[in-house]
VOGU-3710 file (C-alpha; in Angstrom, 3 decimals, decimal comma):
1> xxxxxxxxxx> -31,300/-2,216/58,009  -32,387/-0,194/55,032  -30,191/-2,354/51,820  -30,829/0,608/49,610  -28,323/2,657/50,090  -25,799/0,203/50,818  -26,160/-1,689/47,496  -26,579/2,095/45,410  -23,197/2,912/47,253  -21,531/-0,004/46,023
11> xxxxxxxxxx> -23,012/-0,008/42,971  -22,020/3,406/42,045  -17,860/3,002/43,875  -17,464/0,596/40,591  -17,231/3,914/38,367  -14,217/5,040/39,706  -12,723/2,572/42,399  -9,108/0,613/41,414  -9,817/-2,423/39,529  -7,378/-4,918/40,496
21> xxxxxxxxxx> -6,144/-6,904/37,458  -7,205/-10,260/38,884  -10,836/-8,939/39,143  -10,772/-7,533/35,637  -9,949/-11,173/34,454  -12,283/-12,472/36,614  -15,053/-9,983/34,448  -13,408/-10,871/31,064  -13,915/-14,863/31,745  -17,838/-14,017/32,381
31> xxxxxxxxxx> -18,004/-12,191/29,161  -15,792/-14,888/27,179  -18,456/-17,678/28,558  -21,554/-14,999/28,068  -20,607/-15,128/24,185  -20,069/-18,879/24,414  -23,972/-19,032/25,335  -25,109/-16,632/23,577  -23,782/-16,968/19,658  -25,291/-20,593/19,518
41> xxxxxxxxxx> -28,648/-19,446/20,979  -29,163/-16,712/18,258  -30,281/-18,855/15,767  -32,933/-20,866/17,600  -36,303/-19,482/19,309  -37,443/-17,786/21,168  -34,801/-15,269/20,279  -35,067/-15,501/16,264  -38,625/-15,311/16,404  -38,523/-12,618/18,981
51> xxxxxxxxxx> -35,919/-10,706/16,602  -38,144/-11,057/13,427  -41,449/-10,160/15,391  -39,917/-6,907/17,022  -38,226/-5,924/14,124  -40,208/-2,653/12,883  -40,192/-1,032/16,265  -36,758/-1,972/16,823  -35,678/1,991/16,885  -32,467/4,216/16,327
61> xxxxxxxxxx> -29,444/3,476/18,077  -25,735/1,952/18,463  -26,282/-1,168/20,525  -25,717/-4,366/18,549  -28,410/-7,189/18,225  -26,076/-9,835/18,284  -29,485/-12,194/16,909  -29,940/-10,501/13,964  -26,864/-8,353/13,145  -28,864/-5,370/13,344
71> xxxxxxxxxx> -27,699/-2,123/15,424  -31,124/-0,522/17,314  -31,576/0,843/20,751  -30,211/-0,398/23,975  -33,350/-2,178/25,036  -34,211/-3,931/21,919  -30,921/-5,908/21,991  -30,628/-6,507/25,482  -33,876/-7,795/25,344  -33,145/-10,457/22,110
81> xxxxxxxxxx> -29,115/-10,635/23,628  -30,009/-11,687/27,350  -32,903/-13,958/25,802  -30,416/-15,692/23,339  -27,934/-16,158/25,590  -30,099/-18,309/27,921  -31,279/-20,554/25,527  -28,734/-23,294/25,004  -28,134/-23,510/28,982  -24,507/-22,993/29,017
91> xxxxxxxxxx> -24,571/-19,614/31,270  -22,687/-19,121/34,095  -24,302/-19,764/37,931  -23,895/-17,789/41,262  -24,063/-20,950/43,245  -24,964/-19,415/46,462  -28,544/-17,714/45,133  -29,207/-20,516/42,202  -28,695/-17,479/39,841  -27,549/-16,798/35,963
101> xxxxxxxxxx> -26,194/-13,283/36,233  -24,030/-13,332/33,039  -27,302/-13,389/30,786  -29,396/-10,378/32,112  -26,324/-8,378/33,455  -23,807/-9,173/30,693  -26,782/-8,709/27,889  -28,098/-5,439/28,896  -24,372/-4,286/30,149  -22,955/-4,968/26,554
111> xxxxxxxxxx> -25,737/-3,153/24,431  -25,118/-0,110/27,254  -21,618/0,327/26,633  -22,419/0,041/22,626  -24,973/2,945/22,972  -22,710/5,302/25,153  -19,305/4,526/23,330  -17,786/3,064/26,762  -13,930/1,245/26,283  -13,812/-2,061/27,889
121> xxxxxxxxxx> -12,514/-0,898/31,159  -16,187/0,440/31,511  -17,637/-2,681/30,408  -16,014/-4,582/32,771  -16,909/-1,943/35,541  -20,171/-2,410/34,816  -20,302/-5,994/34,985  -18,474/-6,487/38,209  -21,051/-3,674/39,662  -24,170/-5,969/38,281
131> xxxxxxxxxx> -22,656/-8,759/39,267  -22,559/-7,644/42,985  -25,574/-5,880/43,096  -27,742/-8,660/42,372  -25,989/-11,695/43,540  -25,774/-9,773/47,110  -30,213/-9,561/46,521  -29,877/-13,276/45,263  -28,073/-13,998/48,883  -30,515/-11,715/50,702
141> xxxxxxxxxx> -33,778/-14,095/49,588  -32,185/-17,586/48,908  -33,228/-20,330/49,404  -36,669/-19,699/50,137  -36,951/-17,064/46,241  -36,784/-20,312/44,546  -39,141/-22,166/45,309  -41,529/-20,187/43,177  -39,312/-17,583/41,354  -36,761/-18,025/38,751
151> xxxxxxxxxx> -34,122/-15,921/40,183  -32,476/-15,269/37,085  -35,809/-13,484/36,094  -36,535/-11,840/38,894  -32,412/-11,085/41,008  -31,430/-10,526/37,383  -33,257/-7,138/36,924  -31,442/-5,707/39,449  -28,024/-6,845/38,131  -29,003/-5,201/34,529
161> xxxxxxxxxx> -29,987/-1,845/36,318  -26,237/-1,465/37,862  -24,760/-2,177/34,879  -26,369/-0,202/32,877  -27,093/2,513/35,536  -22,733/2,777/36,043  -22,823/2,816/32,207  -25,335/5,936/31,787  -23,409/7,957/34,601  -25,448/7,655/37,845
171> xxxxxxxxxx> -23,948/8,725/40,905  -24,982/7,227/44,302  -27,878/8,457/44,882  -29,349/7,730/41,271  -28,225/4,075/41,517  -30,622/3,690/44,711  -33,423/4,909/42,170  -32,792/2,646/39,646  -32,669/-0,337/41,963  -35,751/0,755/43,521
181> xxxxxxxxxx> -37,977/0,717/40,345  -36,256/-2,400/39,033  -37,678/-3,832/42,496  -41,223/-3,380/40,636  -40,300/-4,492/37,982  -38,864/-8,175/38,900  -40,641/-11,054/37,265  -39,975/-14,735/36,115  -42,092/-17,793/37,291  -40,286/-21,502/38,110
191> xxxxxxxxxx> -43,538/-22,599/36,601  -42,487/-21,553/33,480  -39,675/-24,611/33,509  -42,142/-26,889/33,071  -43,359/-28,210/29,357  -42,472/-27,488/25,842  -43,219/-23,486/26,601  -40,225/-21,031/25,031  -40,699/-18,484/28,340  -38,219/-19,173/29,994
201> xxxxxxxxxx> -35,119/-17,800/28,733  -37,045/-14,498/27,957  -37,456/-14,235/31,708  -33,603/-13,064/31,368  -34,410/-11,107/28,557  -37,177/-9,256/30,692  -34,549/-8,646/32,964  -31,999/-6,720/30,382  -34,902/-5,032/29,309  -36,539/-4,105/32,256
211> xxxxxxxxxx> -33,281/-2,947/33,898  -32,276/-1,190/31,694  -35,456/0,600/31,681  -35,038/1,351/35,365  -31,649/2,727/34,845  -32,915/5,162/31,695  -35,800/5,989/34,258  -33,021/6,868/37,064  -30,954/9,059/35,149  -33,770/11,140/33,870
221> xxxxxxxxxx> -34,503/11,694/37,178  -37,381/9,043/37,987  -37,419/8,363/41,920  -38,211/4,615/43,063  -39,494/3,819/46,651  -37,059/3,981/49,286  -38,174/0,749/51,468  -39,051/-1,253/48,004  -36,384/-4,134/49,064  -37,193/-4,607/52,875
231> xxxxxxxxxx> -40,389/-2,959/53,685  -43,454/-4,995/54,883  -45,076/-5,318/50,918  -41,593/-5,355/49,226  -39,264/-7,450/47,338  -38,042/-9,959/49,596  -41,086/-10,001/51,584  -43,277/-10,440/48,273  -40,643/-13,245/47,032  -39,540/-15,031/49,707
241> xxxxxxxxxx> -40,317/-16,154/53,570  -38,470/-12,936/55,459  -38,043/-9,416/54,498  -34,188/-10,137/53,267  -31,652/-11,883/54,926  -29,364/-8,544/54,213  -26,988/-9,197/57,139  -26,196/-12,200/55,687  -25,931/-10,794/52,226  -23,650/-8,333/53,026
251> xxxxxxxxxx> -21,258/-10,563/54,778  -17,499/-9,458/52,965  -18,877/-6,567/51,067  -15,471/-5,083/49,521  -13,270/-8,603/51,119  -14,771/-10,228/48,378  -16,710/-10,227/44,700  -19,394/-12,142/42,798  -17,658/-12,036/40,085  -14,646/-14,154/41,414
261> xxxxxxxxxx> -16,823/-16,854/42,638  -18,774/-18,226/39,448  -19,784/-21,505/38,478  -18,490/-21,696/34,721  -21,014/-24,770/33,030  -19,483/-27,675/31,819  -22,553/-29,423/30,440  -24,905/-28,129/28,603  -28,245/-28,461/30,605  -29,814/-27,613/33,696
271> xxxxxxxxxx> -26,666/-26,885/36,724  -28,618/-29,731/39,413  -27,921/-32,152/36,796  -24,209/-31,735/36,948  -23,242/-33,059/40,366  -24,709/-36,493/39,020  -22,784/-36,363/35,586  -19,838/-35,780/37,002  -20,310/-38,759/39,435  -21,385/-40,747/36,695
281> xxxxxxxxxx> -17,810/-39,541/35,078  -15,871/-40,576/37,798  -17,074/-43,964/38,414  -17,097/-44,749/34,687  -13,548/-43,670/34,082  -12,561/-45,084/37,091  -13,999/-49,020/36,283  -14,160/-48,659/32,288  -18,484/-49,548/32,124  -20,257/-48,604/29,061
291> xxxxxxxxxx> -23,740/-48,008/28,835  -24,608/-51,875/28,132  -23,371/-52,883/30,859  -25,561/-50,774/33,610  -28,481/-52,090/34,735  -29,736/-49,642/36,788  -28,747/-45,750/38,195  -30,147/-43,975/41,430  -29,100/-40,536/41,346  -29,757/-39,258/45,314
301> xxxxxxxxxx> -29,671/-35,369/45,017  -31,202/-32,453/46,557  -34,281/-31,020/46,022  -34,081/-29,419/43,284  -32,304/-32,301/41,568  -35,261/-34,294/42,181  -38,251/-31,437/41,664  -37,190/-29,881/38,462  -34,776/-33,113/37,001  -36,790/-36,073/37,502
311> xxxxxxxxxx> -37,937/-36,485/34,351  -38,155/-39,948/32,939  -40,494/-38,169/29,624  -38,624/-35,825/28,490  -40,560/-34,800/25,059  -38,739/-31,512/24,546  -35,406/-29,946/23,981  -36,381/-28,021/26,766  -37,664/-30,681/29,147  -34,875/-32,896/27,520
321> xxxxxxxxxx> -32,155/-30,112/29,224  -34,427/-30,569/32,795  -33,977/-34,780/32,490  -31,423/-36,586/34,488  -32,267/-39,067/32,791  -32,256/-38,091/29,223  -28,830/-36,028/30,165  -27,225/-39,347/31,823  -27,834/-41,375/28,714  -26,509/-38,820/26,469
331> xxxxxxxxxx> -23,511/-39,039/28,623  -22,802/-42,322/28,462  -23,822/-42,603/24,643  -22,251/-39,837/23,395  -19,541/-38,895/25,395  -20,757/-35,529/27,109  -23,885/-33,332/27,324  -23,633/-30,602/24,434  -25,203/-29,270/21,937  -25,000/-32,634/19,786
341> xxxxxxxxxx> -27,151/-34,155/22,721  -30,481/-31,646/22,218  -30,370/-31,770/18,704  -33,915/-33,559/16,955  -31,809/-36,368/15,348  -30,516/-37,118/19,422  -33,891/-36,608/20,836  -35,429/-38,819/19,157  -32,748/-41,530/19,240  -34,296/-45,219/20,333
351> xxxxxxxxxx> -30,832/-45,983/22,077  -31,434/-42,709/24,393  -34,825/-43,390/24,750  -34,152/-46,647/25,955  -31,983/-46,328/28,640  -33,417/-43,640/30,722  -36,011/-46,283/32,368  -33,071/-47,311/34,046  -32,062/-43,887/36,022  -33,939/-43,153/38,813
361> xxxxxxxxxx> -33,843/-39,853/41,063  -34,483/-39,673/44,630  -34,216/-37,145/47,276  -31,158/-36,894/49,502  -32,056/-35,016/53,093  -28,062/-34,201/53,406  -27,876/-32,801/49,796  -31,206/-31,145/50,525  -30,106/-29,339/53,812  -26,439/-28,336/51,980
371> xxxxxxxxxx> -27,927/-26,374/49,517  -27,290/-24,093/47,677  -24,100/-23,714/49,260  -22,942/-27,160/48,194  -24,601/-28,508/45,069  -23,598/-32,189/45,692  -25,041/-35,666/44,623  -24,108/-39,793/45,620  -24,688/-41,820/42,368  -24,931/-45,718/42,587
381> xxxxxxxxxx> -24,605/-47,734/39,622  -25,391/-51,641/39,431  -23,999/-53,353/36,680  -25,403/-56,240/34,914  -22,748/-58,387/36,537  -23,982/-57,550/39,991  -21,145/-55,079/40,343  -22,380/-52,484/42,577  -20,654/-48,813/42,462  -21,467/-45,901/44,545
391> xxxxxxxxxx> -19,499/-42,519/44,531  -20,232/-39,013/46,200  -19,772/-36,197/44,146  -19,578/-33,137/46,482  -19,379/-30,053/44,614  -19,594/-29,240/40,576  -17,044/-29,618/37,904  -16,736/-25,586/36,636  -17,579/-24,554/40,783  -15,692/-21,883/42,551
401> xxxxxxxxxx> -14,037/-24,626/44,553  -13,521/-26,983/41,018  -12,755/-24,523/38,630  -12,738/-24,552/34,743  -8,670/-23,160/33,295  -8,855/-20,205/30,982  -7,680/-23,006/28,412  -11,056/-24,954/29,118  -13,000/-21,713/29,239  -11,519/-21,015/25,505
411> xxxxxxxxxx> -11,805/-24,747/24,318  -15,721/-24,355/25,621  -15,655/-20,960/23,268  -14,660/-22,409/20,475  -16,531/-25,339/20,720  -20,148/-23,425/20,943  -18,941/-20,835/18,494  -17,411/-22,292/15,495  -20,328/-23,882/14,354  -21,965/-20,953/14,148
421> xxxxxxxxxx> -19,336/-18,063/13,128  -16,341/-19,960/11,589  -13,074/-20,471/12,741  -11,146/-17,319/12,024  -14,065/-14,797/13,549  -14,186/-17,202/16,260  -10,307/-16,713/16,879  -10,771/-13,266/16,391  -13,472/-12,243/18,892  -11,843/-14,657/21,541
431> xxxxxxxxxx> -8,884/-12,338/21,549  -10,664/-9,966/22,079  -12,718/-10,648/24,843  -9,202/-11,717/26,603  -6,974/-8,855/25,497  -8,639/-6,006/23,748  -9,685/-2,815/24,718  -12,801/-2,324/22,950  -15,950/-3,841/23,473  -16,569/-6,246/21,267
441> xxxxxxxxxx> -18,584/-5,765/17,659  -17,027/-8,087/15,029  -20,174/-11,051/15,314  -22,701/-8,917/14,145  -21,583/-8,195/11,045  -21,049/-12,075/10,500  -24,813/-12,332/11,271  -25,676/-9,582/8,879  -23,377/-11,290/6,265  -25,439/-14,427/6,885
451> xx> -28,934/-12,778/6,886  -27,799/-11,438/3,083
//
């Protein structure tokens, strides 16, 4: 099987096929929780130092650097947009392929339909059609992708292509073009997750950028290689341990979308922490504990939990976001996992500090061999009374099968957002993103406002 012209085909149908209202909402809660991330990431690095750096080649154009406040071309602010949006760790999650499609599609998707003019029926086109292009890639290589790639990186550049391939005009057979060079173009190392390096939420930025490029390239008439997903030397062979499992990844093409089955984050660090914080949740509400009274936490997850969220030194914001340990104790300190929690007062709190000694993480085989379908962790806490509590968590608070309202979506909004815009833009550009029928502008000028 040749995925090529499948995924261009479906790609490309988005342009013109019905749009059911369900599945528009469905689009509209990924950009309502894309903004969420994004507005408090653009005034930390990378993305502010990116914006300032890249500023005198930023270029002509309509698409809105959400960072700065500045309008330039469509791949300068998907590049600083998609980057921004990754960096406070509150984006959404294709469960099935480990995957953050809201940043690269959603970034290089919005600064698209800026530069063409599109309404927000096109945005939300667009989104849907990046959404299923590279989630249905993500499917095709997961597991086995991970273990050295950061999918969001790498499955990411495809979803930014569709987008912004549907957005420029490409018919069919231009779509397989520009998902064929973005194949060459995928990048973003799991190695990069590791210390107090800023990398990694460019490698989502790289993606909006790079996708876009491949999409520019398509509809100028660049070719890509026809066999660049399943050939012998391509994609899936390069990135993981087949040539694409595409029979598997095409399983309810047209039954079913992406889009409708997103994780929507409830904490604010990395998504294999979250099966353990909501256990920790449960029990706690459940028997009325507070933090002096544990003696000890085993967190029993699955791999990833322990490879990537082991971390009883967490120095970082970064590596801080990547702790079970540092993200349990803000939990039980401070009530949740926010941005409060990663802020340098917090980080360098004695009281956090403190208590992580007493989480430990350890591998669970059953966890292990569920994933990534089921993203699932047992917590056990003794208390210092000899109290012993133990609860399975099986699936994620803000999961397809657990799913955050549209009134917690909008409380998680306002929460990130305020802070940074205000209350009354906030309001404003949350309507918006529910109800309105253009694509949304109103937070640069707030930026620009505060740059002045």
């Amino acid at each position: 099987m040749n995925p090529l012209p499948i995924l261009a085909a479906h790609g490309a149908s988005w342009a013109t096929r019905p749009l059911p209202d369900a599945l528009a909402h469905h689009a509209r809660r990924a950009l309502v929780d894309w903004f969420a991330a994004l507005i408090p990431g653009c005034d930390r690095a990378p993305a502010s130092l990116l914006a300032a750096a890249l500023a005198p080649s930023r270029g002509p154009g309509r698409a809105i650097c959400y960072v700065d406040g500045t309008r330039g071309a469509l791949r300068h602010a998907a590049l600083l947009n998609a980057t921004a949006s990754h960096i406070v760790e509150f984006d959404d999650i294709f469960r099935d392929a480990g995957y953050h499609p809201g940043c690269p599609v959603i970034g290089a998707a919005v600064a698209a339909a800026q530069d063409t003019g599109a309404d927000m029926d096109g945005l939300l086109r667009a989104i849907i059609a990046g959404y299923e292009v590279s989630c249905r890639i993500g499917l095709a290589v997961a597991p086995s992708h991970y273990r050295h790639w950061h999918t969001t990186g790498t499955v990411g550049t495809f979803g930014a292509t569709a987008a912004v391939a549907l957005l420029l005009g490409c018919d069919t057979e231009k779509m397989g073009h520009a998902i064929a060079t973005a194949a060459t173009m995928a990048g973003g190392l799991r190695e990069a997750f590791a210390g107090s390096g800023m990398s990694k939420p460019m490698h989502p930025g790289h993606a909006a950028d790079a996708g876009s490029l491949a999409a520019i390239a398509a509809a100028a008439g660049v070719t890509g290689a026809p066999n660049v997903l399943h050939g012998p030397a391509g994609f899936a062979a390069a990135t993981s341990d087949s040539t694409g499992r595409w029979e598997t990844a095409f399983v309810g093409l047209d039954d079913w979308f992406a889009i409708e089955r997103m994780t929507i984050k409830n904490h604010g660090c990395c998504g294999h922490i979250f099966a353990a914080l909501d256990a920790v949740s449960v029990l706690r509400d459940a028997h009325g504990f507070g933090p002096d009274d544990i003696r000890s936490i085993e967190v029993a997850g699955y791999g990833a939990t322990k490879g990537l969220c082991d971390r009883p030194e967490a120095a970082t914001e970064q590596e801080a976001r990547f702790s079970a340990q540092y993200c349990i104790a803000a939990l039980l300190y401070l009530g949740g996992v926010r941005l409060e929690a990663f802020t340098p007062e917090r980080l360098a709190d004695p009281v956090l500090r403190g208590f992580m000694p007493r989480v430990s993480v350890v591998l669970d085989p059953e966890a292990e061999a569920a994933f990534p379908g089921r993203r699932s962790a047992t917590v056990t806490i003794t208390l210092a009374d000899g109290r012993v509590l133990k609860h399975f968590q099986p699936t994620r608070i803000g999961d397809p099968d657990a799913p955050l309202s549209d009134a917690q979506l909008g409380q998680k909004f306002m929460e990130l957002t305020v802070p940074v815009i205000g209350q009354g833009p906030a309001d404003a550009l949350l309507h918006n993103l529910w109800t309105g029928r253009a694509v949304p502008g109103e937070i640069a000028m707030i930026h620009a406002r505060r740059a002045a």
